[in-house]
C-alpha positions as CSV (number, residue, x, y, z in Angstrom):
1,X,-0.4,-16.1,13.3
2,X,-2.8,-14.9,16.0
3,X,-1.5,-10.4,15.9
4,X,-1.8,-8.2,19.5
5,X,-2.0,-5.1,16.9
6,X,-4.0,-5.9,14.0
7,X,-7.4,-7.3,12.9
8,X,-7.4,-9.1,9.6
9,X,-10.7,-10.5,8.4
10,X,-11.1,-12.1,4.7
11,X,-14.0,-11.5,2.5
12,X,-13.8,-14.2,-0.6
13,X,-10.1,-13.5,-1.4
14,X,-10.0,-10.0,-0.1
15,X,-7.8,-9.2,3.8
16,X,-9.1,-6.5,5.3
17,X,-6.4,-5.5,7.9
18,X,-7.2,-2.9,10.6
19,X,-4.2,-1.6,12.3
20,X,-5.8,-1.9,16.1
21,X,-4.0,0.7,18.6
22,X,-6.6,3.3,18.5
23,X,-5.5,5.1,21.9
24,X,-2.1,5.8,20.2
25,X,-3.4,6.4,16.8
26,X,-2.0,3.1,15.5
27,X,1.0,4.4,16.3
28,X,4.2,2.3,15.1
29,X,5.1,0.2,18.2
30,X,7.8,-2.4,18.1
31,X,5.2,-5.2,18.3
32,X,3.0,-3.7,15.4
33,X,6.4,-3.3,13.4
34,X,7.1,-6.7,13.7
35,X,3.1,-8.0,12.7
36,X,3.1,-5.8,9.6
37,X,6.6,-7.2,8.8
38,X,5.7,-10.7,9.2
39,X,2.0,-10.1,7.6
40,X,3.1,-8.6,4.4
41,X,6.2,-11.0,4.5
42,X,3.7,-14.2,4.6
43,X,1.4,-12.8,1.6
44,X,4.4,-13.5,-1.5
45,X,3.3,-17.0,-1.7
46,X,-0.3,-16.6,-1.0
47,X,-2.6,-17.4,-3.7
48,X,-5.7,-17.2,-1.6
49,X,-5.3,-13.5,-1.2
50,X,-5.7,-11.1,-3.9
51,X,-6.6,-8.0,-2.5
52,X,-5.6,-6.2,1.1
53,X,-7.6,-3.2,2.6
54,X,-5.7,-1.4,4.9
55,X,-7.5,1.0,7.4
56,X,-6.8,2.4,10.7
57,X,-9.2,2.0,14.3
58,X,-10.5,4.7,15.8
59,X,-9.8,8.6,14.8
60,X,-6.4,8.2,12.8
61,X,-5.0,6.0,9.9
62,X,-1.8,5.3,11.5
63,X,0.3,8.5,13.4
64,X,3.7,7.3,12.5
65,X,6.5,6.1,15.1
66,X,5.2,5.3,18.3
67,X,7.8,8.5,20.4
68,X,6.6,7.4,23.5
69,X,8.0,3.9,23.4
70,X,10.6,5.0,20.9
71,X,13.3,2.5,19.2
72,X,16.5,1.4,20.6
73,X,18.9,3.4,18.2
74,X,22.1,3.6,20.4
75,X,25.1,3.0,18.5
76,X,25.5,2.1,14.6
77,X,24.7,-1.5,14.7
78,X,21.4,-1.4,16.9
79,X,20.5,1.5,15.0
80,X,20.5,0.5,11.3
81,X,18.7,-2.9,12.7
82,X,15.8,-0.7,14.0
83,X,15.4,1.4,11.3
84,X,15.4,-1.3,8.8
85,X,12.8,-3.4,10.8
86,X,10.5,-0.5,9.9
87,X,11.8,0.2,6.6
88,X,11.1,-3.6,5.3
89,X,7.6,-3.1,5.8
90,X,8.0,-0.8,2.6
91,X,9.9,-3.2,0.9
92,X,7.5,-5.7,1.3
93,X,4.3,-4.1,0.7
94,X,5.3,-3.5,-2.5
95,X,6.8,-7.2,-2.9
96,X,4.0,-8.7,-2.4
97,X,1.5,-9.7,-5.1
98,X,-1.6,-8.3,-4.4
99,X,-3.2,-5.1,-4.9
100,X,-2.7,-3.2,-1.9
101,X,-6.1,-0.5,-1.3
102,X,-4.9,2.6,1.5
103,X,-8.7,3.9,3.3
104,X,-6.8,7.0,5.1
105,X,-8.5,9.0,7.7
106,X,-7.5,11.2,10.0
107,X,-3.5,11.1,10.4
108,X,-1.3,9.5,8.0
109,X,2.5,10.7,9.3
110,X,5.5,9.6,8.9
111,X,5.2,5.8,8.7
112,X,1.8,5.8,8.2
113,X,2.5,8.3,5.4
114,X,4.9,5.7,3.7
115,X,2.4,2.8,4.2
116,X,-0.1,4.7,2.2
117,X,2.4,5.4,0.0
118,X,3.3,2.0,-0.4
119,X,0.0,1.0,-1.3
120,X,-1.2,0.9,-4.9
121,X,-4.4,2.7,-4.4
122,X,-5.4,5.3,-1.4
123,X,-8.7,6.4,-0.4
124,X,-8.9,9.5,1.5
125,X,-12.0,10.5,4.1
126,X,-12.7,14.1,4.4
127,X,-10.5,14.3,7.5
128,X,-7.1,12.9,6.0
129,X,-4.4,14.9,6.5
130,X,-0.6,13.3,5.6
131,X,2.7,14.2,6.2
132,X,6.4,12.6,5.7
133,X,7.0,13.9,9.5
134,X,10.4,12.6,9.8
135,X,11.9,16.5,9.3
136,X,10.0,18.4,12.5
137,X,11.7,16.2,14.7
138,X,15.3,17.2,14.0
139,X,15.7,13.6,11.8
140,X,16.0,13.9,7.5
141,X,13.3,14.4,5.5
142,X,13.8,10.6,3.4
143,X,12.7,7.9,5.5
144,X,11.3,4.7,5.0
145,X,10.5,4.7,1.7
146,X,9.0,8.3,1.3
147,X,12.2,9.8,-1.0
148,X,11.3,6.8,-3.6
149,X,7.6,6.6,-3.9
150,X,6.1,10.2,-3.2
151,X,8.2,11.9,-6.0
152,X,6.7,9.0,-8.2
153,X,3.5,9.9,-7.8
154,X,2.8,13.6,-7.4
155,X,6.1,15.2,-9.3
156,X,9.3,16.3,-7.4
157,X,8.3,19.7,-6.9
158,X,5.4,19.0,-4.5
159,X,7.4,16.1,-3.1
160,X,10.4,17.9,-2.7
161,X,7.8,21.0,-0.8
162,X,6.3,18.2,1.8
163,X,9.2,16.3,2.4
164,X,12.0,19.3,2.8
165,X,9.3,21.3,5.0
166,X,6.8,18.2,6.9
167,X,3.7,20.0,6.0
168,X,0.8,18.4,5.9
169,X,-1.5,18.1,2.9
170,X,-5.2,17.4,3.2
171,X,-7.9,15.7,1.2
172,X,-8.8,17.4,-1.5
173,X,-5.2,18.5,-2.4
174,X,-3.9,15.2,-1.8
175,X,-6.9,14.7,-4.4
176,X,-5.4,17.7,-6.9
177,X,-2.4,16.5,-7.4
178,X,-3.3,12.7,-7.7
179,X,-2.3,11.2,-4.5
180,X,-5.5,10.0,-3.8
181,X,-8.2,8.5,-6.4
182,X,-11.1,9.7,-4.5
183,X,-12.4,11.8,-1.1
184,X,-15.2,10.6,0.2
185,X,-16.6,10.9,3.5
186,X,-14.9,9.6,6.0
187,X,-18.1,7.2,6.9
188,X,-18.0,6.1,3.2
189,X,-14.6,4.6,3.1
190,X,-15.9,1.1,3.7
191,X,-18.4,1.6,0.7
192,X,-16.8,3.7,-1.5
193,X,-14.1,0.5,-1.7
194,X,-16.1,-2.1,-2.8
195,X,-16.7,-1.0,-6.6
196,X,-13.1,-1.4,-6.7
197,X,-12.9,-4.4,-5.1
198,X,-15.3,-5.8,-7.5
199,X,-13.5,-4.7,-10.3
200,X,-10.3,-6.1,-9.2
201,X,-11.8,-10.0,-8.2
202,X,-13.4,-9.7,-11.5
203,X,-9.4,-10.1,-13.0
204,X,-7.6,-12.9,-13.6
205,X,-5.5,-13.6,-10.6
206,X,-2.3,-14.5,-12.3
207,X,-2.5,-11.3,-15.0
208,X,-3.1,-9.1,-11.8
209,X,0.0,-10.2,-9.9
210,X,1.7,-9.9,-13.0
211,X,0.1,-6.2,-13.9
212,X,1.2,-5.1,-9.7
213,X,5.1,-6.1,-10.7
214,X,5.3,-5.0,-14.3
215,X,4.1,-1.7,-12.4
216,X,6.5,-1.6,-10.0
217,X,9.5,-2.4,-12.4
218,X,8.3,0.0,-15.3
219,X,8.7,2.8,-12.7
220,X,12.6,2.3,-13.1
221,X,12.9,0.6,-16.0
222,X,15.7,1.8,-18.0
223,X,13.5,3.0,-21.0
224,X,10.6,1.8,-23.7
225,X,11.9,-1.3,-24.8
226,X,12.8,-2.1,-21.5
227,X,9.3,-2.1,-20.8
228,X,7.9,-3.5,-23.4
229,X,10.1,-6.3,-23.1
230,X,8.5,-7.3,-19.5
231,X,4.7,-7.1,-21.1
232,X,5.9,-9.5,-24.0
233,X,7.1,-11.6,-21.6
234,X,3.8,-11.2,-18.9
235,X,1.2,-11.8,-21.7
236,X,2.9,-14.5,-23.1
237,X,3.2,-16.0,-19.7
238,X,-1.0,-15.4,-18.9
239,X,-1.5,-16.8,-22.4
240,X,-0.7,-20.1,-21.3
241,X,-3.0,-20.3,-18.6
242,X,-6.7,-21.9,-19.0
243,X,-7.8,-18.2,-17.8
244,X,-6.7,-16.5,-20.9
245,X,-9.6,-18.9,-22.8
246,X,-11.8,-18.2,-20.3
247,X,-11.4,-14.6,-20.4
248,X,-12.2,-15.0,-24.2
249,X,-14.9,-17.3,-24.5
250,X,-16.5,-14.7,-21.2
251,X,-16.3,-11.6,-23.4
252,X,-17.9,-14.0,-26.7
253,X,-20.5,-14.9,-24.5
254,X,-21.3,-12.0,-22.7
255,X,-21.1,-13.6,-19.0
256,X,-18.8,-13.0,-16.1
257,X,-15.5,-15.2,-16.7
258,X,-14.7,-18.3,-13.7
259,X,-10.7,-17.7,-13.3
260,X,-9.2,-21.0,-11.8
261,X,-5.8,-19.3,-11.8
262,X,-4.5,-22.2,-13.2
């Protein structure tokens, strides 16, 4: 699919997706909704693609909903339709198989907020500044996502401090209290990635989509043995597969492993 809003380029498995409305800070418009819906929608099946880099054009990761074009929210029904064609670009980000990398600079609000969120690993530039917006103009606090994922990664009490009051936190806090890996500066980003990169195409591809779900479900899982039960069943699965005796004979051997995925 040929997108108005976004530039994807791939790199030897890896998508490196710009959101592309710089003049609005990559702004949520309806059309971008709809791209990063149908882009994150198309990469379940994909076994060409194991990594996506997300950054934003110009001075800003992404400043949320697009106010001056706005969504159609009158009555119920059209409502509830709108929001969730926004929302499901949450639910899909974290659907999807591959390791999802956040390079944030500049503003990250609102929905840009959640797609870092949604994202597996975030990079912050020296400029980032974030915040789950939603509450300064006169809407909740929980939106898209944010409610779920930020208290899972920083602790209720600073979640519930940014989300109940829309404050913005910078870098090197964000950094603090673990919502970012790493500030670098904000001409970096691009090559303060690719070690991680590296690391990540130097997996198996199978054992790193399964390591991304058993993730995600182990956040909610109803306890140990819940958990335990979904590795069992993950590294029995990767056992199978002719990467598991590559990975061995690779570590024997002392030389980089060839994973067919198969």
């Amino acid at each position: 699919m040929n997108y108005e809003t976004l530039l994807i380029e791939n790199k030897n498995g890896v998508d490196y997706l710009t959101l592309n409305r710089p003049d609005a800070l990559n702004s949520l418009n309806k059309k971008m909704v709809e791209e990063l819906r149908n882009y994150f929608g198309e990469l379940y099946f994909n076994q060409k693609v194991r990594v996506v880099v997300i950054k934003g054009s110009g001075r800003a990761f992404c400043a949320g909903l697009d106010l001056k074009e706005g969504i159609d929210i009158s009555g119920v029904v059209k409502g509830m339709k709108a929001q969730r064609e926004i929302s499901e670009i949450i639910i899909k980000m974290r659907r999807c198989p591959q390791t999802i990398i956040s390079l944030v600079h500049g503003a990250a609000c609102g929905g840009g907020f959640a797609i870092a969120l949604a994202s597996d690993i975030r990079i912050a530039g020296k400029s980032a500044k974030m915040n789950a917006a939603f509450i300064k103009i006169g809407l909740s606090g929980c939106d898209v996502g944010v409610s779920y994922l930020l208290p899972r990664l920083i602790g209720l009490s600073v979640a519930s401090e940014l989300i109940l009051t829309g404050r913005f936190i910078y870098a090197e806090r964000a950094l603090k209290v673990g919502l970012v890996s790493d500030v670098v500066e904000d001409s970096d980003l691009e090559h303060a990635v690719l070690p991680l990169v590296e690391d990540l195409l130097a997996t198996t591809p199978f054992g790193l989509r399964l390591t991304k779900e058993c993730l995600n479900l182990s956040v909610d899982a109803s306890g140990l043995e819940a958990t335990i039960a979904m590795e069992d069943r993950n590294q029995m699965l990767c056992a199978q597969s002719s990467d598991f005796e590559e990975g061995i004979n690779a570590f024997f051997t002392k030389q980089k492993p060839n994973y067919k995925n198969k």
